[in-house]
C-alpha positions in Angstrom: -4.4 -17.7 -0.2 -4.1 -20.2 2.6 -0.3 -21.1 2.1 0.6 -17.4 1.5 -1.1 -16.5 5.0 0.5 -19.4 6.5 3.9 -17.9 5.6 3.0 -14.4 6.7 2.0 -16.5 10.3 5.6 -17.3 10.3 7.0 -13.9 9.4 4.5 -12.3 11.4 5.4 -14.5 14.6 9.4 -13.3 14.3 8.1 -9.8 14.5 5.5 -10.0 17.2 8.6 -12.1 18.8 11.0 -9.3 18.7 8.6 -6.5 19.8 8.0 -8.6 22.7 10.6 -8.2 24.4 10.8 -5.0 23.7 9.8 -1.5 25.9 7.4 1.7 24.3 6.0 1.6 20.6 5.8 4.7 18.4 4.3 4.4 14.8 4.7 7.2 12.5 2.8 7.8 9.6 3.4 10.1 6.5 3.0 14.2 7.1 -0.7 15.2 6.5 -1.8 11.8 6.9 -4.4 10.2 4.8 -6.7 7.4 4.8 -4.1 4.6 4.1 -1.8 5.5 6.4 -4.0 6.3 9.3 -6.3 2.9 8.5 -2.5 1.0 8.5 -1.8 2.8 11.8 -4.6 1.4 13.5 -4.7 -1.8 12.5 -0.9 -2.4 13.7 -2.0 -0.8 17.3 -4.7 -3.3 17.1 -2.0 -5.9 16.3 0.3 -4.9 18.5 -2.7 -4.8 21.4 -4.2 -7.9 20.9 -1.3 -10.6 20.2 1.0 -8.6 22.8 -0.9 -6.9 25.5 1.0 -3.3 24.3 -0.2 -0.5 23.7 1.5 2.1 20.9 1.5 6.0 20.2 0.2 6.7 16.6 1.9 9.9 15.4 2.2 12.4 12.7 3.1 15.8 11.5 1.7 18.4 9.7 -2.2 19.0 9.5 -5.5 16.6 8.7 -6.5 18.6 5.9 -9.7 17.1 3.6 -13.3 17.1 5.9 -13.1 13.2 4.8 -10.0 12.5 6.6 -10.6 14.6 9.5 -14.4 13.2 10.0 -12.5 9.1 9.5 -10.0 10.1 12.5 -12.9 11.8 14.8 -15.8 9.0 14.3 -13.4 6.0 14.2 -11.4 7.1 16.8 -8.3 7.1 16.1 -5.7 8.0 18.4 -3.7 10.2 17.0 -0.6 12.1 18.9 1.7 15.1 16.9 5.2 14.0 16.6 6.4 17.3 17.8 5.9 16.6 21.3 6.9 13.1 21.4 10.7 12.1 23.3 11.7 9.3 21.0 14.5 8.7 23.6 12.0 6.9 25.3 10.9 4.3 22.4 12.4 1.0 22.1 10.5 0.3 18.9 9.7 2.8 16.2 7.7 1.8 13.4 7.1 3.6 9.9 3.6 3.1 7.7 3.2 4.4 4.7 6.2 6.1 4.6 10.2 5.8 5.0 13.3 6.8 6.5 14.6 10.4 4.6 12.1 10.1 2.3 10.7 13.9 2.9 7.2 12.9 3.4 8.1 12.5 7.2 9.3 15.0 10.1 11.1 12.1 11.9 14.6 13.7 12.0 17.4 12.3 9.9 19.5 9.9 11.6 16.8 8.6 13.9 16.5 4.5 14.6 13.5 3.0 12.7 12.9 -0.8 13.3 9.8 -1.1 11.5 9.1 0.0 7.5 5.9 -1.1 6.1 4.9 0.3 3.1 3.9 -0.3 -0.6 6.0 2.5 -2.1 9.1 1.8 -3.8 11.7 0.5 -1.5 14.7 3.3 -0.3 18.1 2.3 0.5 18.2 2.6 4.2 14.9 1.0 4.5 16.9 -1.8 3.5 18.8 -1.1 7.1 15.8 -1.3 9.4 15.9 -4.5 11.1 12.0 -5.4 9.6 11.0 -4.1 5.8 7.8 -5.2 4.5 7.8 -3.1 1.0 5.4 -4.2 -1.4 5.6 -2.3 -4.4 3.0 -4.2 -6.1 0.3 -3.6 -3.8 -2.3 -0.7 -4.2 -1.9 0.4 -0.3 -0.3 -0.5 2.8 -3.8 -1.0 4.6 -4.1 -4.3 2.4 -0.6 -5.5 3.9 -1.1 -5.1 7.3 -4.9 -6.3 6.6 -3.0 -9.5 5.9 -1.4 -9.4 8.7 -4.7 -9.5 10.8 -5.6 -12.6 8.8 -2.3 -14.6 9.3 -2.7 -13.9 13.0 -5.8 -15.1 13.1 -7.1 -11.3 14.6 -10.6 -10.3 14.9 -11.3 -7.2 13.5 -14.0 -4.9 14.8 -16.7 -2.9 12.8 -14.6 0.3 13.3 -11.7 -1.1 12.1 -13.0 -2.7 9.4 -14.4 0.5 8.2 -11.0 2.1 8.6 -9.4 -0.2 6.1 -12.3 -0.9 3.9 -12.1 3.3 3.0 -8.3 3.4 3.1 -8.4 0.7 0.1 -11.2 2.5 -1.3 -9.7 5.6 -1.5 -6.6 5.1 -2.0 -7.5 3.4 -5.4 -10.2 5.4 -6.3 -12.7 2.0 -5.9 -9.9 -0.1 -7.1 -9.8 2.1 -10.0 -6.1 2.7 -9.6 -3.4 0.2 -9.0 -5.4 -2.0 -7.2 -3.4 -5.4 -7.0 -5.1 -8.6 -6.5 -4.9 -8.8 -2.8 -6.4 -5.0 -2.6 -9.5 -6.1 -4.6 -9.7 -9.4 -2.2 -9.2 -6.9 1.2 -11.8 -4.9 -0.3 -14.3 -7.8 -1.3 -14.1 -9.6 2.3 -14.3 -5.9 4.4 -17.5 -5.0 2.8 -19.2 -8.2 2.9 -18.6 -9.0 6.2 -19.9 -6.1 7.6 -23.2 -6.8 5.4 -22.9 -10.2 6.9 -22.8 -9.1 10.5 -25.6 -6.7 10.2 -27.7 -9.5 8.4 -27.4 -11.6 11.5 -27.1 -9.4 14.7 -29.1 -10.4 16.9 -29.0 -13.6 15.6 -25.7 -15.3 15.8 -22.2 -14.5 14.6 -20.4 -13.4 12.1 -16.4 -11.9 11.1 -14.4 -14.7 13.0 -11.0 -15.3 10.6 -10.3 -11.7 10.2 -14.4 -11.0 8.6 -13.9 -13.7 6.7 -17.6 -13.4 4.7 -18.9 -15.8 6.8 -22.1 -16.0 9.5 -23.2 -18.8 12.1 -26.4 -19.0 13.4 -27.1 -21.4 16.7 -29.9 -22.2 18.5 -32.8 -21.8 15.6 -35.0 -25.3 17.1 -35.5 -28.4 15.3 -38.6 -27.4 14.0 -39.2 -26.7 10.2 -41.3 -23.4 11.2 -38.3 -21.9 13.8 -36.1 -23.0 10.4 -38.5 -20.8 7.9 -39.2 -18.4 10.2 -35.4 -17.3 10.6 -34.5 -17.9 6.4 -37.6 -15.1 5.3 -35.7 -12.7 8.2 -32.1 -13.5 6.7 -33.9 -12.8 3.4 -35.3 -9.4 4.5 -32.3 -8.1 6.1 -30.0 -9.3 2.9 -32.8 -7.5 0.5 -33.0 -4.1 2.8 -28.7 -4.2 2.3 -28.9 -4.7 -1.6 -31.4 -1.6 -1.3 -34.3 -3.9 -3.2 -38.1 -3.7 -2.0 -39.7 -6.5 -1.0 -42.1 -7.5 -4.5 -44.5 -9.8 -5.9 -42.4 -12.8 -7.2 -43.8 -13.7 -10.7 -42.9 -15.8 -12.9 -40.1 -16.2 -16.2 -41.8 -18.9 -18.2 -45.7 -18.9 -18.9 
């Protein structure tokens, strides 16, 4: 996992490189958009915000349709803008998720520059044009690939965000039910238990860092055995109360 995120760093840093230099973002996702493609969106703003200082216009066309989808966009807060009233005259960078050029699953109008394809459905011929195609056909969603894309980077990635990805990959293959690839079921695996993890220890240290790697740190506990007790039976509690198990008499196996 290590070297393969190591070569995404290096893939990764010629993108981030040319969208440097580079004016306005627009990222356009697929008409009627769904979890995958609105998780993706945001976590390619995020990207785009935290390595570059830009900001980026998510758009789409069509309608939110499922209560699901509609209640993920409200409560996460994701910014979403209809593509009908965007100029794209005045984008020097247009990105597609989930989605690509002429493919009819999109109201971007034929002819129209994209730069960016990122997707995990088969690859089209004049995605094969855009000067950056990421198509991963063997992947369950295209939340996992930008997910990885966090990781390479070495991004944080908040609770809301994490959310947004953990249910794109959870819905989009049905709890990894349905074409779920190897680094979907991983995405899925670290998501979910680093938010246990940070709720285990807030108020008590840290926890995420590496992209919510599964990981926590606790500092400043004293060098005394009781501080050292005192904090394990609260870890305990708080990991018990996640698993959903009461707190019970212990007994005993063997007699």
């Amino acid at each position: 996992m290590d070297y393969l995120l190591s070569q995404l760093k290096k893939q990764t840093d010629e993108l981030l490189a040319w969208v440097r230099g580079k004016g306005k973002i627009l990222i356009i996702v697929h008409d009627n958009p769904d979890p995958d493609c609105l998780a993706s969106a945001m976590a390619l703003h995020h990207l785009f915000v935290m390595k570059l200082n830009k900001d980026s216009i998510i758009t789409f066309s069509g309608m939110i349709g499922r209560s699901e989808n509609i209640a993920m966009a409200k409560e996460l807060q994701i910014p979403l803008t209809p593509l009908e009233i965007v100029n794209l005259k005045e984008y020097q960078v247009i990105c597609m998720l989930d989605t690509q050029p002429d493919t009819g699953n999109n109201s971007l109008p034929p002819g129209t520059r994209v730069d960016i394809v990122i997707d995990h459905h088969p690859l089209r011929q004049q995605t094969r044009e855009c000067r950056w195609c990421d198509v991963r056909e063997d992947y369950g969603t295209t939340a996992t690939i930008i997910y990885e894309y966090l990781l390479s980077q070495d991004v944080s990635i908040g609770t809301k965000l994490a959310t947004a990805l953990f249910y794109a990959i959870k819905s989009e293959t049905q709890d990894l039910g349905r074409e779920a690839s190897l680094p979907d079921k991983e995405a899925y695996l670290r998501l979910f238990a680093g938010e246990i993890i940070k709720r285990i220890v807030a108020g008590l240290g840290k926890a995420g860092g590496h992209g919510m790697m599964a990981g926590g740190k606790i500092d400043d506990i004293g060098p005394s055995r009781k501080a050292l007790n005192k904090v394990e039976t609260l870890l305990k509690s708080r990991f018990l109360s996640e698993l959903g198990i009461k707190k019970t008499r212990p007994r005993k196996l063997i007699r």
